[in-house]
C-alpha positions as CSV (number, residue, x, y, z in Angstrom):
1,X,-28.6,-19.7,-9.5
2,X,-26.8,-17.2,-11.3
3,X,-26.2,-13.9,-9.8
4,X,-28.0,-12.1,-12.4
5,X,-31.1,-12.9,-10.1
6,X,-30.2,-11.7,-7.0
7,X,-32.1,-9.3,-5.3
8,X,-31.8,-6.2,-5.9
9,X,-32.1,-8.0,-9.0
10,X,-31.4,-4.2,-10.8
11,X,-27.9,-4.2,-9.2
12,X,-27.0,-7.2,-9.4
13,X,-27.7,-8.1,-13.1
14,X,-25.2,-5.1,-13.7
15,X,-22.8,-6.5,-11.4
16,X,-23.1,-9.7,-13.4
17,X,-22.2,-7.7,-16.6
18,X,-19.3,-6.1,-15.3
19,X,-17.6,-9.8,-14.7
20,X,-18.2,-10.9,-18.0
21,X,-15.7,-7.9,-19.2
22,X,-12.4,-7.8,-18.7
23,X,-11.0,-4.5,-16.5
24,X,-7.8,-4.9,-14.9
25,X,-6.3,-2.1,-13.6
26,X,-4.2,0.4,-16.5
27,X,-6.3,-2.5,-19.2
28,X,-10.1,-0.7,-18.8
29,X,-10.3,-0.3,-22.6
30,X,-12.9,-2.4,-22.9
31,X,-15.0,-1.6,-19.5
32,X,-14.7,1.7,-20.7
33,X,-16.3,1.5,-23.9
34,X,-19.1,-0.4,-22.9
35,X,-19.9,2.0,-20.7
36,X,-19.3,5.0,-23.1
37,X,-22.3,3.1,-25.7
38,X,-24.2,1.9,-22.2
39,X,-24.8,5.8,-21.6
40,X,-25.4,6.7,-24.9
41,X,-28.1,3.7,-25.9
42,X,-29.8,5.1,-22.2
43,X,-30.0,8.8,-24.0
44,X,-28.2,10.1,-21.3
45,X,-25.4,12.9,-21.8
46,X,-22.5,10.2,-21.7
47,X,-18.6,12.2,-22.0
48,X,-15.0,10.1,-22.1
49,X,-12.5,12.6,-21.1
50,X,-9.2,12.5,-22.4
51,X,-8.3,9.8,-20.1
52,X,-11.0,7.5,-20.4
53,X,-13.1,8.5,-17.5
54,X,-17.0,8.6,-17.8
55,X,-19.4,10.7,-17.0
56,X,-23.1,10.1,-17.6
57,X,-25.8,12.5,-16.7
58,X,-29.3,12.1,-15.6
59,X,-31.4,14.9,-15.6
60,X,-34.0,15.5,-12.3
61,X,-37.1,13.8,-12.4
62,X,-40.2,15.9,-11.9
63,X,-40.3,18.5,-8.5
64,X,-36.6,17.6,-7.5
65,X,-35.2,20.9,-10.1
66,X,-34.2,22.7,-7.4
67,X,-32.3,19.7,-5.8
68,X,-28.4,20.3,-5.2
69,X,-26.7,17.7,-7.7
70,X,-25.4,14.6,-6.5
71,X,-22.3,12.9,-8.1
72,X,-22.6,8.6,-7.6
73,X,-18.4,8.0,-8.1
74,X,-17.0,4.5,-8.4
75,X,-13.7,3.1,-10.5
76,X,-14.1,0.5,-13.2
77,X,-10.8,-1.4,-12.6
78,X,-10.3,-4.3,-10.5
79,X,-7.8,-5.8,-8.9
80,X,-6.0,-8.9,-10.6
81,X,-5.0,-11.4,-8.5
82,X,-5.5,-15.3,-8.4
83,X,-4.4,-18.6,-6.6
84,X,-1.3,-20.0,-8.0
85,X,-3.6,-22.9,-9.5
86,X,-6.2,-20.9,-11.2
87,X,-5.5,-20.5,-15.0
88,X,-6.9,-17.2,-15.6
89,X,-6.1,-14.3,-18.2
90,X,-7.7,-11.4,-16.4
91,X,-7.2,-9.4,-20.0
92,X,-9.5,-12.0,-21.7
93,X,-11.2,-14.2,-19.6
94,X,-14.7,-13.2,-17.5
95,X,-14.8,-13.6,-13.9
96,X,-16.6,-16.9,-12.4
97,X,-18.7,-16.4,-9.7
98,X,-20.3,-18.6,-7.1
99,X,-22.9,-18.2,-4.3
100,X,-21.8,-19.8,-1.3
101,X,-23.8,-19.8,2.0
102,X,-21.7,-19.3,5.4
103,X,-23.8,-19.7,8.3
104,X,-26.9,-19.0,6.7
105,X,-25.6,-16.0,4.9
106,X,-25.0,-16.4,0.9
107,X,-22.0,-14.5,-0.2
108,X,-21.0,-14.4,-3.1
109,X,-17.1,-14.9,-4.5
110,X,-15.1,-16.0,-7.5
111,X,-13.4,-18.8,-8.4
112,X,-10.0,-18.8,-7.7
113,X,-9.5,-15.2,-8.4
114,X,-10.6,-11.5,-7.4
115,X,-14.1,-11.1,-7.6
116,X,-14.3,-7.1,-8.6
117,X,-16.6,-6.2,-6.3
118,X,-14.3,-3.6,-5.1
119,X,-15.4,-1.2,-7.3
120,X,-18.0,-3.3,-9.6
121,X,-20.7,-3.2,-6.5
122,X,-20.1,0.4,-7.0
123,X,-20.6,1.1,-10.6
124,X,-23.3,-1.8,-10.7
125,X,-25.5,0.9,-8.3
126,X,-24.8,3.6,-9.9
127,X,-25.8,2.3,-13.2
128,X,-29.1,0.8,-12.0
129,X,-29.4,4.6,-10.8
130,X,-29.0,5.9,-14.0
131,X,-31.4,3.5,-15.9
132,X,-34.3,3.2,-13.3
133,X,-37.2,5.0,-14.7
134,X,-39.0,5.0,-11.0
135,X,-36.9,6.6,-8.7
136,X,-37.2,10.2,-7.4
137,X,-33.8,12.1,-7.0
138,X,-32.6,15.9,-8.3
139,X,-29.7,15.8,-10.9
140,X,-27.6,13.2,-11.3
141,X,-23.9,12.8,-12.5
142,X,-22.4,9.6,-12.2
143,X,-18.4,9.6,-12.6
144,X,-16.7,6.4,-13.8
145,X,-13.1,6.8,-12.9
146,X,-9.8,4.4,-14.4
147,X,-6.8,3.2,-12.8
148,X,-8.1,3.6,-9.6
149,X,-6.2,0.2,-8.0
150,X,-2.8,1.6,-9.3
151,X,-2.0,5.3,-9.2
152,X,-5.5,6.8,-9.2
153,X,-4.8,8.4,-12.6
154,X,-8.5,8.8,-13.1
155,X,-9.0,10.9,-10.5
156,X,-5.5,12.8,-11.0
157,X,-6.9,13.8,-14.3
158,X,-9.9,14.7,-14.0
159,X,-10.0,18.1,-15.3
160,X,-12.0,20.9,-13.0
161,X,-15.4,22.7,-14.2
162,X,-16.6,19.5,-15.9
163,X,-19.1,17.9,-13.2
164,X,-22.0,20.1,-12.4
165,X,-22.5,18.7,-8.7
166,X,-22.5,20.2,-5.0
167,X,-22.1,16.6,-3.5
168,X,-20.2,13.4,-4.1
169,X,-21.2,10.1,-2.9
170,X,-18.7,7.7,-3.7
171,X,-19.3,4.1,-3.8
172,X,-16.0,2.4,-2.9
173,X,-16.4,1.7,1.0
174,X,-17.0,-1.9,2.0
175,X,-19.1,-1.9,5.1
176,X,-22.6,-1.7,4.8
177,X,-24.0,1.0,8.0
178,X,-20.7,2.6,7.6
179,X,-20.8,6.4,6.7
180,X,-16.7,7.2,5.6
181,X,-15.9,10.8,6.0
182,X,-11.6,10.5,5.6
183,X,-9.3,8.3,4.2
184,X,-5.7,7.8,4.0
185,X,-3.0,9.4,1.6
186,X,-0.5,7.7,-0.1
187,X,2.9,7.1,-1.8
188,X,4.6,5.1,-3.6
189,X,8.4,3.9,-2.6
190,X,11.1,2.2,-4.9
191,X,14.1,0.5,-3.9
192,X,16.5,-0.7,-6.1
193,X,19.8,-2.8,-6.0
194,X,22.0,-2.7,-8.8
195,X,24.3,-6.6,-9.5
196,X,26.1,-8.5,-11.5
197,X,25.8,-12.1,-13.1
198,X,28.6,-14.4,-12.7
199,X,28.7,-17.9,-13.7
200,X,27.1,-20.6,-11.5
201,X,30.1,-22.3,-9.8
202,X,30.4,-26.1,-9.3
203,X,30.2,-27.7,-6.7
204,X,26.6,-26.1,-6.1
205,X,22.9,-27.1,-6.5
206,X,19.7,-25.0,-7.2
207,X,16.7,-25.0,-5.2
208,X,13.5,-22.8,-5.8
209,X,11.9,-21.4,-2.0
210,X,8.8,-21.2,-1.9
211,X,7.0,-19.1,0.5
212,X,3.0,-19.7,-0.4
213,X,-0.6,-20.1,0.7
214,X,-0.6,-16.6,3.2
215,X,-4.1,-14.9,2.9
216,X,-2.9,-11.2,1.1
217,X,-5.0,-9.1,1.2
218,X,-6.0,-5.1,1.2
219,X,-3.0,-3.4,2.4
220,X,-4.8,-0.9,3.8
221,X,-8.3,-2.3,5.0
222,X,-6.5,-5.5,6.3
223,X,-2.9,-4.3,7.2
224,X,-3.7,-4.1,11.0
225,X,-4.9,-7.5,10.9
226,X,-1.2,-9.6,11.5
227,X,-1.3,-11.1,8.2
228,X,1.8,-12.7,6.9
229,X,3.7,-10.8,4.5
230,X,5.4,-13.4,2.4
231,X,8.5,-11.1,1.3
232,X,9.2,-10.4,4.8
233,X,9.1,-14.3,5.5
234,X,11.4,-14.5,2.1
235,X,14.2,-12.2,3.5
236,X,14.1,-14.1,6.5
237,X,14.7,-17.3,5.2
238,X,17.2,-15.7,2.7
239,X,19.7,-14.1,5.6
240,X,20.5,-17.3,6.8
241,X,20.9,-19.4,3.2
242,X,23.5,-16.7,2.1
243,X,24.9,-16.0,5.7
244,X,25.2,-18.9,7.0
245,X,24.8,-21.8,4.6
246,X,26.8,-20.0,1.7
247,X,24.7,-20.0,-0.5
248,X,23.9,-17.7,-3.7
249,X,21.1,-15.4,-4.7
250,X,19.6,-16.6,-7.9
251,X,16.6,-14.6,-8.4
252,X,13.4,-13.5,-6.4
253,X,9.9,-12.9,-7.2
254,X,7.1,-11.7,-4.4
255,X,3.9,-9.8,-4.9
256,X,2.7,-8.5,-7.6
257,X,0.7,-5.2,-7.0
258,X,1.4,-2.4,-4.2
259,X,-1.7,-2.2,-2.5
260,X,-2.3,-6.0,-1.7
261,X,-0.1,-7.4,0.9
262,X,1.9,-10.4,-0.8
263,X,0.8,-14.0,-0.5
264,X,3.4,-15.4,-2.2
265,X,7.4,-15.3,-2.9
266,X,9.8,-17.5,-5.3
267,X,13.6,-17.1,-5.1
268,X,16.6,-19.8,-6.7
269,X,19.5,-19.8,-4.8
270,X,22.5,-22.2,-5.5
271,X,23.2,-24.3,-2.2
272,X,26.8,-26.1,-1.6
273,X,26.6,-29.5,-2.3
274,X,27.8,-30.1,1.1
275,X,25.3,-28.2,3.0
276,X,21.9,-29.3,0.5
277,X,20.8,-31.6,3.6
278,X,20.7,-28.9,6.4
279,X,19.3,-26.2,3.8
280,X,16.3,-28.5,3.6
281,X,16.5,-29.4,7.6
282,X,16.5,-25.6,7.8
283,X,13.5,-24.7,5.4
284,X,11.6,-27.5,7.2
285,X,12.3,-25.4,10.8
286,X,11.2,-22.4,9.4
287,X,7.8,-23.1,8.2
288,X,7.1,-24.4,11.8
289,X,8.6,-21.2,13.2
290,X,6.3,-19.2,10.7
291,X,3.4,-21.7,11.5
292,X,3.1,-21.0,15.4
293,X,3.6,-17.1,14.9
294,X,1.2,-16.5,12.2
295,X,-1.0,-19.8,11.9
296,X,-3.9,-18.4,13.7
297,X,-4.4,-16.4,10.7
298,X,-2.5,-17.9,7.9
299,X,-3.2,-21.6,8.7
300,X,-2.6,-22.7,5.2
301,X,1.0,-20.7,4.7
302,X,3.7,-22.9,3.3
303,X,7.2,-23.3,2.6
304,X,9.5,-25.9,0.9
305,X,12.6,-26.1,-1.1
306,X,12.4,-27.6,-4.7
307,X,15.2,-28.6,-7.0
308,X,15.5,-26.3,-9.8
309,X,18.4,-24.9,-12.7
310,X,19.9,-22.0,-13.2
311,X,23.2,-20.9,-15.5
312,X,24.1,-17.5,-13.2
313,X,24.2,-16.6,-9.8
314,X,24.2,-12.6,-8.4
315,X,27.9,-11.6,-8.1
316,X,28.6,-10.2,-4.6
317,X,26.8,-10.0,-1.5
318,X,24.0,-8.0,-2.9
319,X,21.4,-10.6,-2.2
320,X,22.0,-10.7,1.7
321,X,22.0,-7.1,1.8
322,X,19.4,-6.6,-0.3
323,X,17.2,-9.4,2.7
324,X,18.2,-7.5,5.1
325,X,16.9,-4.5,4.0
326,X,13.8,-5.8,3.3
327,X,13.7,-7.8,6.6
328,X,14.6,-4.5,8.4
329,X,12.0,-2.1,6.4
330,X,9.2,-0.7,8.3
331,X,6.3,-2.8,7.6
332,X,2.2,-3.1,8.3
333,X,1.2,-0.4,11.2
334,X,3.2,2.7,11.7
335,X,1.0,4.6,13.5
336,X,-2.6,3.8,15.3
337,X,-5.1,7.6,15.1
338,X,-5.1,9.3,18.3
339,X,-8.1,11.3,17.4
340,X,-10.2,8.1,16.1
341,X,-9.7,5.1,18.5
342,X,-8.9,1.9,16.3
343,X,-7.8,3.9,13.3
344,X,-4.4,2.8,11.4
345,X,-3.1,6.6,11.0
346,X,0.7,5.2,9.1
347,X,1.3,2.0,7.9
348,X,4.0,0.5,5.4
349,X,3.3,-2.6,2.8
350,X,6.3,-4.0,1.5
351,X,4.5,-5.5,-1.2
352,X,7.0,-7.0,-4.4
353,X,10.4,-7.7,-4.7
354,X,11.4,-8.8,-8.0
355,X,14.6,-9.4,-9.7
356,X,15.2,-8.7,-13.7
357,X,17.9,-6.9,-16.1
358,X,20.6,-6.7,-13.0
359,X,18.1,-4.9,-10.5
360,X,16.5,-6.4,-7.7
361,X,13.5,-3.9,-7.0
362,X,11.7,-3.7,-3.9
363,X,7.7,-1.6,-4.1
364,X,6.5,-0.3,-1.0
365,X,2.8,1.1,-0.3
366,X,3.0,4.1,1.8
367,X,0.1,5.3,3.5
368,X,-1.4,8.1,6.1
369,X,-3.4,10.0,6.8
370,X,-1.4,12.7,8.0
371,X,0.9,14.3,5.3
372,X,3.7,14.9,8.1
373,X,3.7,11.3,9.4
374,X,3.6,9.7,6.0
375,X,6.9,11.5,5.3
376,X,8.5,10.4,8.2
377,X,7.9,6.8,7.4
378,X,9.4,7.7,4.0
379,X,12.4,9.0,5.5
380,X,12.2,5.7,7.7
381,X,12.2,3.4,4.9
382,X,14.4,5.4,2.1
383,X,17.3,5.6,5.6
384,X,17.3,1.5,5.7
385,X,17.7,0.7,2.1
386,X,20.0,3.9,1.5
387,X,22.2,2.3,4.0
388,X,22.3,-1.2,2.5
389,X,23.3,0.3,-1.2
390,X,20.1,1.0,-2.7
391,X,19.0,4.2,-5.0
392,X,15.6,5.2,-3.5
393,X,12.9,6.9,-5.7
394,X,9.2,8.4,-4.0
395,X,6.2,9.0,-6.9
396,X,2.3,8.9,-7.0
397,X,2.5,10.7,-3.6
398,X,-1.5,11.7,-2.9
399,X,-2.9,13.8,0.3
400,X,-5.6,12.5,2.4
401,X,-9.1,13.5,3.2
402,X,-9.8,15.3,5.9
403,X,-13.1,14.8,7.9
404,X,-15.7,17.6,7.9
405,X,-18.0,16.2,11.1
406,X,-20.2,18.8,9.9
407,X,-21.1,18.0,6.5
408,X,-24.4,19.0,5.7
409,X,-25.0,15.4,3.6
410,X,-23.0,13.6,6.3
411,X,-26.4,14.3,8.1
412,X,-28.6,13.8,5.4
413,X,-27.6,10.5,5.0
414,X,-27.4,9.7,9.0
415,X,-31.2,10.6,9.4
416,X,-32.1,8.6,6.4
417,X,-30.5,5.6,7.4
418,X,-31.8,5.9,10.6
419,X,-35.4,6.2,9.4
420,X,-34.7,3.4,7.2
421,X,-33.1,0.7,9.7
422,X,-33.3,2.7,13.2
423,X,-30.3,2.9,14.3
424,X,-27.4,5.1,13.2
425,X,-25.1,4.5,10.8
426,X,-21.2,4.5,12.2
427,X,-19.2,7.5,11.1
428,X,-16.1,6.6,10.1
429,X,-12.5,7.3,8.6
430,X,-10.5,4.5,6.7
431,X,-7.1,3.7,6.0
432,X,-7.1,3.2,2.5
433,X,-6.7,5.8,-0.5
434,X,-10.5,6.8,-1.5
435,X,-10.4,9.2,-4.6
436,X,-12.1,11.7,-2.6
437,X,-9.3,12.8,-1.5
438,X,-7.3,13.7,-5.0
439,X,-11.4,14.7,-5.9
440,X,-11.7,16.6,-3.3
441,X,-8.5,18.8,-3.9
442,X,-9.9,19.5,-7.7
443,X,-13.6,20.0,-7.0
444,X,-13.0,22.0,-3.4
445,X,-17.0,22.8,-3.2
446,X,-17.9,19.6,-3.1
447,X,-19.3,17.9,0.2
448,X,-18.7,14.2,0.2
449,X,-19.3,10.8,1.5
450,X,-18.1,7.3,0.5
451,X,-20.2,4.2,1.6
452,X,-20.9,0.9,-0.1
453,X,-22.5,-2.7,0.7
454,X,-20.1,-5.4,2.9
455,X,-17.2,-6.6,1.6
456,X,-14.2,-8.8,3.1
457,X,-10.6,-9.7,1.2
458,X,-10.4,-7.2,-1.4
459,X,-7.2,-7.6,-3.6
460,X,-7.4,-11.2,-2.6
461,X,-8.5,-14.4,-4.3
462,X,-10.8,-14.6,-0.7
463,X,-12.9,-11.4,-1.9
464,X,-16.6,-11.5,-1.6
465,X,-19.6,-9.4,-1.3
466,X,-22.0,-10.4,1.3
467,X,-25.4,-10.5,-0.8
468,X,-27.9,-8.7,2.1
469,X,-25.8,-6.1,2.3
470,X,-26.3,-4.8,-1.4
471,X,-30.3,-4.6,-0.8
472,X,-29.7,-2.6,2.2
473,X,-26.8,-0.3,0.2
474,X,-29.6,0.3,-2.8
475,X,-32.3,1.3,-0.7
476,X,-30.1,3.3,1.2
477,X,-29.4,5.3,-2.0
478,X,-32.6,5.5,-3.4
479,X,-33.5,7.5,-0.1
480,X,-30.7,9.5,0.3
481,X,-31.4,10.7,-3.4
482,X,-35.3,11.3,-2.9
483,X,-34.4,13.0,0.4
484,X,-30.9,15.7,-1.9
485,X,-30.7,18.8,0.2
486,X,-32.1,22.1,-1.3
487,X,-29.9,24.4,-3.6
C-alpha cells in the first residue's frame, strides 16, 4: 500500500509528494518552487520573499470574516541523514517509504534514511488546508519557511508587516495531544585546532577506528535520553592510542549536522609496528566497555580497527589535545527546568569533528531556554578548548520562547481538543529550537502555539510518523480553525 492512501488520505497524498522532491536543508530550490506554482495553480495569493520563503493565502469562507487570522507555519527542509549502507543522493533521489506495523500500530519510515516528516507532516496539513474546498475557518496564511534544520534563516528573514495574522499555529511539534507553548534558544559553537603535516614515519602502520551503529538522533528532543555520542566515544579511544600506544593522528571524521547527535566517527592513526597487536587487544576492550555502559540503548554500537594508508601524519601533539578537549567538553544535559518538572532547560551536543586543510574543527549545538544559562555553558565550553589551544568562534545565537499560560488560543485549542477526544491536551515546553521563537521576536502581536501528529527519531535514519496520530492532528485543526477566536 502506498502512503498516498492513508487516511487522512488529503494529508497524506501531500506528504507522499513532498518525498518525491528533493529538500535538504540550505538545497530547498526545488521544494520551493513547487510550492510557489502549487499556490498559484490553487488561485491563491502565493508570495516568495527574497529568501525563498512562501506564503500562500486563503481567503475566509462564508460567516468566518470577522475571524482573527490564523497563520498554519511549517519548514520545507529536512534533515539528511542515512545508514552508512544506504546509497542515497538526498539532492536527487526521492525518499522511500514503507509502512511497517509495531504492535498493531502501522508507522510509517523510510528506507535507510530520514523520512522528512519533521517538517513534511507539517506542510503536508497545511497544504491539504489550503486546497480543501469543505472546511470552515476565517483567513488563512500559511508560511512555508527554508533552512529551518540549519540556522533558521527563514525565519531570521522574514521581513515584518508581510503576514496579516493575529495567531500562529506552527506545525513542527511531534507529539500528537501535546499543546507546545516554549521552546529552547540556541547557538552555535566552533572549535578549531590549527596543525601541521609531516611525513608518515617508518616503522608505523595505519588503521581506520571506527566508532558505528549508535542510534543519533534529535539533539534536542532525544538528548536527555543517554544516547551514545560517537565523537565522545572517538576522543576516548583516541587519548589512549596517542598517549599511551604512541601513536599518530591521521585524520578524523564524526557527525555531520549540529542538531543530530552523531552516530558515527572515522579517524586513521598510524600505530607502531610494535604495538599493532595491543592497539587491536585495546579497541576489542573498548567496545565491551562502551557495550555494558550504553548497550541498553545503543545495542547495535560498534567499534573495530581496519587496516588502511595514509602518506602524512598531524605534526605535534595536537591530536591528543584536541581528544581531550572534546572528551572533556560539556555534553547532552546541562541543566533540567526547575519551573517545568522533566524539562531539559541547558544541554550541549558535540555533534562533528572533522579534520581538512590543517584544521581539526569541532561543532557544538548549544541550547536553552534561558538566555543567561545558555551563556554560561558557552563560557563552559569556549574555557575547555581555549585551554587546550583552540580559537573559539559563537554564531547563529537565537532567544527562546517564553510561555504565555494565558494565551487566549492556548485555550481555544485546549477546549477543542477536549470536545473532540475528552481529555485535555498536555501543555508543554520543548527543548528544541521552534521558529516561534525568532517569529515571535518579529511579529510581537502574534499569539502562538506549535503542535503536530507523533513522531519518534527525527534527524535519524530511525524517524517515523506514527500513522493514527495524523487523523487525530487533522481533525484537530479542522476544529480549531472552525472554532478562530473573534477579531
Amino acid at each position: 500500500m502506498t502512503i498516498a492512501k492513508l487516511n487522512p488520505e488529503r494529508v497524506w497524498k501531500n506528504f507522499y509528494t513532498l518525498t518525491q522532491i528533493p529538500r535538504p536543508s540550505k538545497k530547498e530550490g526545488k521544494i520551493v518552487a513547487f510550492l510557489e506554482k502549487w499556490g498559484k495553480d490553487l488561485g491563491l495569493e502565493t508570495i516568495k520573499d527574497k529568501l525563498g520563503n512562501i506564503i500562500i493565502r486563503k481567503p475566509a469562507t462564508p460567516g468566518m470574516e470577522n475571524c482573527k487570522g490564523i497563520i498554519l507555519q511549517a519548514h520545507m527542509d529536512m534533515v539528511p541523514q542515512k545508514n552508512n549502507d544506504k546509497v542515497h543522493n538526498f539532492e536527487i533521489d526521492p525518499i522511500e517509504t514503507r509502512i511497517v506495523d509495531v504492535n498493531g500500530e502501522d508507522w510509517v519510515y523510510a528506507c535507510g534514511t530520514t523520512l522528512g516528516a519533521d517538517n513534511g507532516m507539517g506542510v503536508a496539513t497545511a497544504m491539504a488546508v489550503l486546497e480543501a474546498t469543505d472546511l470552515v475557518h476565517g483567513p488563512i496564511e500559511a508560511l512555508f519557511t527554508i533552512d529551518e534544520e540549519t540556522g533558521m534563516t527563514g525565519a531570521r528573514g522574514l521581513a515584518p508587516n508581510v503576514l496579516k495574522g493575529d495567531i500562529l499555529i506552527n506545525l513542527d511539534s511531534e507529539t500528537e495531544g501535546e499543546l507546545y507553548v516554549g521552546c529552547a534558544g540556541g547557538l552555535d559553537l566552533t572549535a578549531d585546532f590549527k596543525y601541521k603535516e609531516e611525513v608518515l614515519p617508518a616503522g608505523y602502520k595505519v588503521f581506520e577506528i571506527a566508532v558505528k551503529g549508535m542510534r543519533g538522533g534529535h539533539s534536542g528532543m532525544e538528548i536527555n535520553e543517554g544516547r551514545g555520542n560517537a565523537n565522545k566515544t572517538m576522543a576516548r579511544i583516541l587519548i589512549y592510542l596517542l598517549r599511551d600506544f604512541k601513536c599518530k593522528l591521521v585524520s578524523i571524521n564524526g557527525g555531520s549536522l549540529r542538531n543530530a547527535i552523531p552516530r558515527e566517527a572515522f579517524a586513521k592513526v598510524a600505530v607502531p609496528e610494535a604495538n599493532v597487536e595491543k592497539v587491536q587487544e585495546f579497541v576489542a576492550e573498548m567496545l565491551k566497555a562502551v557495550k555494558s555502559e550504553i548497550g541498553a540503548i545503543d545495542p547495535a554500537v560498534e567499534i573495530f580497527a581496519t587496516p588502511s594508508k595514509a602518506k602524512t601524519v598531524m605534526a605535534s601533539n595536537v591530536g591528543l589535545k584536541m581528544a581531550k578537549a572534546v572528551l572533556a567538553c560539556p555534553n547532552a544535559v546541562y541543566k533540567m527546568s526547575l519551573e517545568m518538572p522533566g524539562l531539559v532547560e541547558t544541554s550541549s551536543n558535540l555533534a562533528i569533528v572533522s579534520s581538512e586543510a590543517g584544521v581539526i574543527s569541532v561543532k557544538c549545538l548549544l541550547r536553552s531556554s534561558s538566555d543567561s544559562s545558555k551563556e554560561e555553558m558557552a563560557e563552559a565550553v569556549r574555557a575547555v578548548f581555549e585551554l587546550a589551544g583552540a580559537k573559539v568562534t559563537t554564531s547563529g545565537g537565537y532567544s527562546g520562547w517564553q510561555p504565555n499560560m494565558k494565551s487566549p488560543i492556548l485555550m481555544e485549542m485546549k477546549k477543542v481538543y477536549k470536545n473532540l477526544y475528552g481529555k485535555e491536551p498536555a501543555v508543554m515546553a520543548i527543548h528544541a529550537g521552534l521558529e516561534c521563537g525568532i517569529l515571535g521576536a518579529t511579529y510581537k502581536n502574534w499569539d502562538m502555539v506549535s503542535c503536530g501528529p507523533t513522531l519518534l527519531s527525527p534527524h535519524s535514519p530511525d524517524e517515523r510518523v506514527l500513522v493514527s496520530s495524523v487523523g487525530k492532528f487533522w481533525n484537530f485543526i479542522v476544529e480549531v480553525l472552525k472554532n478562530a477566536p473573534k477579531k
